[in-house]
C-alpha positions in Angstrom: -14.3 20.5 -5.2 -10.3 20.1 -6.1 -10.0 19.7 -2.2 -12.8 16.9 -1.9 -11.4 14.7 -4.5 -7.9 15.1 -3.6 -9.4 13.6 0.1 -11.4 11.1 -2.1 -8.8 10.0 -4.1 -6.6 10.1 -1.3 -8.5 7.7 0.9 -9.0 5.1 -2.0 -5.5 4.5 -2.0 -5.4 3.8 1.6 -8.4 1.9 1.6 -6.6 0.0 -1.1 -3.2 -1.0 0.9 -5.1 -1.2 4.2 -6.8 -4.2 2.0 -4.5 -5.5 -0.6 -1.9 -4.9 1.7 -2.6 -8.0 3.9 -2.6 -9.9 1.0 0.6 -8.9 -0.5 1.5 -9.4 3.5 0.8 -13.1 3.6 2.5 -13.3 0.6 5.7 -12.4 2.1 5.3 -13.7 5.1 4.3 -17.0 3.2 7.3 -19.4 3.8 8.0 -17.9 6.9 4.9 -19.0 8.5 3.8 -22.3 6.6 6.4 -24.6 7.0 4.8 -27.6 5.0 2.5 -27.1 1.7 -0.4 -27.9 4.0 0.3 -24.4 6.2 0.8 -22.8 2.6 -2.4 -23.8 1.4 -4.0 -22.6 4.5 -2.0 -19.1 4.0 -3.6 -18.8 0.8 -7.3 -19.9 2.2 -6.8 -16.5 3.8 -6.6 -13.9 1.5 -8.4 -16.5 -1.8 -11.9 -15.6 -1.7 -11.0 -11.7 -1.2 -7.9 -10.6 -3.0 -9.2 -10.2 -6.0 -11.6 -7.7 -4.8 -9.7 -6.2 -3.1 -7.5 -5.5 -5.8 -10.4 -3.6 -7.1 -9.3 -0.6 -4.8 -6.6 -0.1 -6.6 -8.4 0.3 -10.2 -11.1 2.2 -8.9 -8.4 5.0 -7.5 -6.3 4.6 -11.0 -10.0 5.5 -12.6 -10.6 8.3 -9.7 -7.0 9.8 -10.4 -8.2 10.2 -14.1 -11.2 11.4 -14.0 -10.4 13.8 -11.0 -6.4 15.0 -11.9 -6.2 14.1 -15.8 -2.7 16.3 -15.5 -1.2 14.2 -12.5 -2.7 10.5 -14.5 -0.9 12.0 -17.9 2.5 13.2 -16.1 3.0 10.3 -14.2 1.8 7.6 -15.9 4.3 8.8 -18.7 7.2 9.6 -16.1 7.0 6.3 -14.5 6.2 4.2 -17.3 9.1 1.3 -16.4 8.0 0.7 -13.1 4.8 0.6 -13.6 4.9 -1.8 -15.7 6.8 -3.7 -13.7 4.1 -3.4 -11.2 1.6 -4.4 -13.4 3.5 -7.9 -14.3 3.9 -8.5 -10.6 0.3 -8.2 -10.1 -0.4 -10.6 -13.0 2.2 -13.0 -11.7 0.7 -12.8 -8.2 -2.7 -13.5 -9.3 -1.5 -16.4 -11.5 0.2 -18.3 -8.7 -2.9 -17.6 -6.7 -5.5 -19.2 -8.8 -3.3 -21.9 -10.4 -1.2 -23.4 -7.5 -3.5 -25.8 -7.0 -4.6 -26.6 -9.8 -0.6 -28.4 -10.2 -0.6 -32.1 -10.1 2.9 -32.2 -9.0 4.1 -31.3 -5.9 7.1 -29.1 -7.9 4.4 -27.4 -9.5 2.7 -26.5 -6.3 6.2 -25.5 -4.5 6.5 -23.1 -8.0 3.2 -21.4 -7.6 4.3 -20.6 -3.8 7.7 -19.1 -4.9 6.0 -16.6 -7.5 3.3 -15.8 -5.2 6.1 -15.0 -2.2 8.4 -13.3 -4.9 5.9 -11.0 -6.5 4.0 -10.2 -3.1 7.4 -8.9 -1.6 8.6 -7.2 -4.8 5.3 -5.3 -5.2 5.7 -4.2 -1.7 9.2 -2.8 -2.3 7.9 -1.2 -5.8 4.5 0.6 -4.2 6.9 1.5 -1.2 9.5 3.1 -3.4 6.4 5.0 -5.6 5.2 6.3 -2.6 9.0 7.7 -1.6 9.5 9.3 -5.4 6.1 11.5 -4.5 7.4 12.2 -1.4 10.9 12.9 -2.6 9.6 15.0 -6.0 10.6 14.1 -9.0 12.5 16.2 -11.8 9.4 18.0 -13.5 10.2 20.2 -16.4 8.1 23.8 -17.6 5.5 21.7 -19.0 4.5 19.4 -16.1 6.4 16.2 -17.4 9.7 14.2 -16.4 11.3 11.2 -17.4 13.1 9.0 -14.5 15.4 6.0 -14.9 14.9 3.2 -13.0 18.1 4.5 -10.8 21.2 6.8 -11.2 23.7 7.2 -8.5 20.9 6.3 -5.7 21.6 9.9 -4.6 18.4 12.5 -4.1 18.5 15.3 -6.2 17.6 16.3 -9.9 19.6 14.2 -11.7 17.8 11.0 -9.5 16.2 7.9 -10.8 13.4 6.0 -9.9 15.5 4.1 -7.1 17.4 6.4 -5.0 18.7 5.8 -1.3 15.5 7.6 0.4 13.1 5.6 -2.0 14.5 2.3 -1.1 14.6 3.4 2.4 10.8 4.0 2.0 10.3 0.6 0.1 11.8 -1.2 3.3 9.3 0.4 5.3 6.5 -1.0 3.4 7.8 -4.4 2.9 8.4 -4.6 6.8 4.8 -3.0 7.6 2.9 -5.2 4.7 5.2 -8.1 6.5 3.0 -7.6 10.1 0.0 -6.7 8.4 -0.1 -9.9 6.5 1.4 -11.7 9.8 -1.2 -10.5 12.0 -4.2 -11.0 9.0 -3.0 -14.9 9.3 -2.8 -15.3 12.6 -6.5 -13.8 13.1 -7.7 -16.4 10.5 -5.6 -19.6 11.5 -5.4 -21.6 14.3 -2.6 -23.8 15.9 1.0 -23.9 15.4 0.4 -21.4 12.1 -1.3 -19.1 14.1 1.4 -18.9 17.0 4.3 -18.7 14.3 2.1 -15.8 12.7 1.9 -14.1 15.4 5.5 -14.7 16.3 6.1 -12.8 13.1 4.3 -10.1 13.8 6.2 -9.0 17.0 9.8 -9.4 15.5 8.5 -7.4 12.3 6.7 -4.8 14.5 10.5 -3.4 16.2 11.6 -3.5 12.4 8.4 -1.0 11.5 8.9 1.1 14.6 12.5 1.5 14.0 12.5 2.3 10.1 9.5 4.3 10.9 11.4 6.8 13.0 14.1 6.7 10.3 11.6 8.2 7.7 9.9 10.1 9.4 13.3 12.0 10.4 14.5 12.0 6.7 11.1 12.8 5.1 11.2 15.9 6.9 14.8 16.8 5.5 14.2 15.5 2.0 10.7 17.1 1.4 10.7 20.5 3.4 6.8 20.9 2.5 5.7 18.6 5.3 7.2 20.4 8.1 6.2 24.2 6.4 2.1 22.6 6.8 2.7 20.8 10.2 4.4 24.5 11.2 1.4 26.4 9.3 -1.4 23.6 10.5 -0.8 22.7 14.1 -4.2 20.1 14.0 -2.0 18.2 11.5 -0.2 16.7 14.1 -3.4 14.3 14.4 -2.1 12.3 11.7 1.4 11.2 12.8 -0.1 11.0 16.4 -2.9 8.7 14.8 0.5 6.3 13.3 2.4 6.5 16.8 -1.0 5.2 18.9 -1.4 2.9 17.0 1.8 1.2 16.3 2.0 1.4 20.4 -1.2 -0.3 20.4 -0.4 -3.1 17.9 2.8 -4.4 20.4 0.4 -4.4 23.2 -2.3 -6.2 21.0 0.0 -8.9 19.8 1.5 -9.5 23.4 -1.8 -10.5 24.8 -2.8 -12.7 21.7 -5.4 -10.3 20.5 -4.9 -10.5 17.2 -7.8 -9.0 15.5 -7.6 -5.8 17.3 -3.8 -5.9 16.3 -5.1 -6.4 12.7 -7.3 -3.4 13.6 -4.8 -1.4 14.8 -2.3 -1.9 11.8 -4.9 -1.2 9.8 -4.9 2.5 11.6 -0.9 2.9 11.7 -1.5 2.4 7.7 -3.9 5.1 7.5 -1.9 7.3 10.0 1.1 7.3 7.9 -0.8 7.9 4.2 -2.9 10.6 5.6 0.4 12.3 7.6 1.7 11.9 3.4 -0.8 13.3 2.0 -1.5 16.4 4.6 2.2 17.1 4.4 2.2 17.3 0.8 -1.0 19.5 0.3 -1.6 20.9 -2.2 0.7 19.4 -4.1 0.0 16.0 -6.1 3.1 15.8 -7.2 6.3 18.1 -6.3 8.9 19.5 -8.1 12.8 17.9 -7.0 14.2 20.8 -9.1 12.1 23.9 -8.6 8.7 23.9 -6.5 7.1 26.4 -8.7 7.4 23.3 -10.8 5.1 21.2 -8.7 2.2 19.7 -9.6 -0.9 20.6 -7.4 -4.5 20.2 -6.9 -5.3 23.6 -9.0 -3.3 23.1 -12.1 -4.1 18.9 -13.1 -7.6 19.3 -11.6 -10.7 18.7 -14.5 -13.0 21.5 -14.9 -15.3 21.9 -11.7 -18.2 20.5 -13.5 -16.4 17.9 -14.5 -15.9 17.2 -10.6 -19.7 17.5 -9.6 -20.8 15.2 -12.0 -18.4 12.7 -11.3 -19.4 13.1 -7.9 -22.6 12.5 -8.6 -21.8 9.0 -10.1 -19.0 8.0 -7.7 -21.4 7.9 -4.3 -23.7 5.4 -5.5 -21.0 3.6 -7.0 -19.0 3.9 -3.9 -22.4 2.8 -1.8 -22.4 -0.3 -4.1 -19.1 -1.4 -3.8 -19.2 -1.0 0.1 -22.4 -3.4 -0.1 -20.0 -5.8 -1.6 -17.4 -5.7 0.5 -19.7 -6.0 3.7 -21.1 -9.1 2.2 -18.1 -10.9 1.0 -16.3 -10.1 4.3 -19.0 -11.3 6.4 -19.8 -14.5 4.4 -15.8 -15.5 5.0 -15.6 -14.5 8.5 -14.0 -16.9 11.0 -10.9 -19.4 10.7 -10.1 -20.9 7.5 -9.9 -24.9 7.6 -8.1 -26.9 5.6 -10.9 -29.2 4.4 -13.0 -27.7 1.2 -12.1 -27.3 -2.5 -10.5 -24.0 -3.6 -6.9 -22.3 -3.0 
């Protein structure tokens, strides 16, 4: 049961920045593309009636995590306390600027509510990226399962490391530059025009920063976090994942050259899932490593609740999960197609 929920858990997340990551994508891509407040408020026509919900990902894997691994919620909820909330004020501010820009009667006020919804977008990028790289990474954890980090030290690895260190930011960049042609190519599937041909324009000059930054980490990862290459040695059929990543990042620059778009969208969509499930194979079974000893390490067996616990939550979470794919199908499908301009709303 540990095993199922760490893949449940596991595949919430990615769900979650496969679909909030296009979002926080357009929001960083948001000046870039839309040149006038027009192109803006087409921008955000793209992600309005669904970011929200999509947000929801994120909750529901926050409420997973607790019910499945109360030790992991309780050790680094505590240890990481600063930049999550930081996190959690970006997501306010993001949500602010999304539902209030128009609702400015000034043109200053609109131009405000597009600055905050650029700035928090690409600052929550950098944030998730660099949360992601202190799991990776491992963080200081004591005898008891607990650690405090600073925000950042001497942006060196190593036990005495904060929250910020040159491997996190390194993995931070990553993520702003792959939410960057994510959100690029989610725009340019749902615009049309000049917008559509600058989004896509995007797209390629942000997809030889992913490729390049992604060989970067890969080739560090494996130095900073020896546990990844001890399962790819143990578990050759491993391999699938970080094959999955290379396909399709291939794919997406052959996508975007033809002006396909949606597949590209598609396809970035898999490169996302290629490179959390490669994480999360190469750190099985731990949750959450040790930096200082790995006997230290936080795993699947020692923060998982009791195995009843686990088939009764099971029992709740499919329908739930059955409902909540309902949604999604419906809200998707009723705002398929181009955005236009014309219309009330974001």
């Amino acid at each position: 049961m540990e095993v199922l929920w760490f893949c449940l858990v596991a595949s919430m997340l990615t769900v979650y920045v496969m679909l909030d990551g296009f979002d926080l994508g357009a929001g960083i891509v948001h000046f870039l593309v839309g040149r006038t407040a027009e192109e803006r408020r087409l921008v955000l026509r793209t992600v309005g009636p669904v970011w929200d919900g999509n947000e929801v990902w994120l909750l529901a894997a926050g409420g997973t995590l607790y019910c499945a691994f109360p030790g992991l919620y309780a050790a680094s909820f505590s240890g990481l306390y600063l930049p999550l909330m930081m996190v959690l004020w970006l997501l306010i501010l993001r949500g602010l600027s999304i539902e209030f820009r128009n609702h400015a009667h000034t043109a200053l006020g609109r131009h405000l509510g597009d600055l905050a919804f650029a700035f928090a977008s690409t600052l929550l990028a950098v944030f998730l990226g660099a949360a992601l790289g202190n799991v990776l990474r491992g963080v200081p954890l004591d005898q008891p399962g607990f650690f405090f980090l600073p925000l950042w030290t001497d942006f060196r690895t190593g036990p005495q490391t904060g929250v910020l260190d040159w491997y996190t930011v390194l993995v931070g960049l990553l993520a702003l530059a792959t939410l960057a042609q994510h959100g690029a190519l989610w725009v340019a599937r749902k615009t049309e025009g000049s917008l559509e041909a600058r989004a896509r324009r995007l797209a390629t000059n942000a997809w030889h920063v992913v490729a390049g930054l992604t060989l970067v980490v890969a080739g560090v990862t494996l130095r900073v976090q020896p546990q990844l290459a001890s399962n790819l040695r143990a578990h050759r059929w491993g391999w699938i994942f970080p094959a999955v990543s290379l396909v399709a990042l291939i794919a997406i620059h052959r996508l975007v050259a033809r002006g396909d778009s949606s597949r590209g969208f598609v396809a970035s969509c898999a490169y996302i899932a290629g490179m959390l499930s490669s994480a999360a194979f190469g750190l099985f079974p731990y949750v959450l490593p040790s930096n200082r000893d790995p006997r230290l390490g936080l795993t699947l067996w020692n923060t998982a609740t009791a195995s009843h616990g686990l088939r009764v939550a099971l029992a709740w979470w499919i329908p739930g999960m059955v409902l909540v794919l309902g949604y999604f199908l419906f809200a998707y499908r009723q705002f398929r197609g181009k955005v236009q301009a014309e219309g009330e709303g974001y």
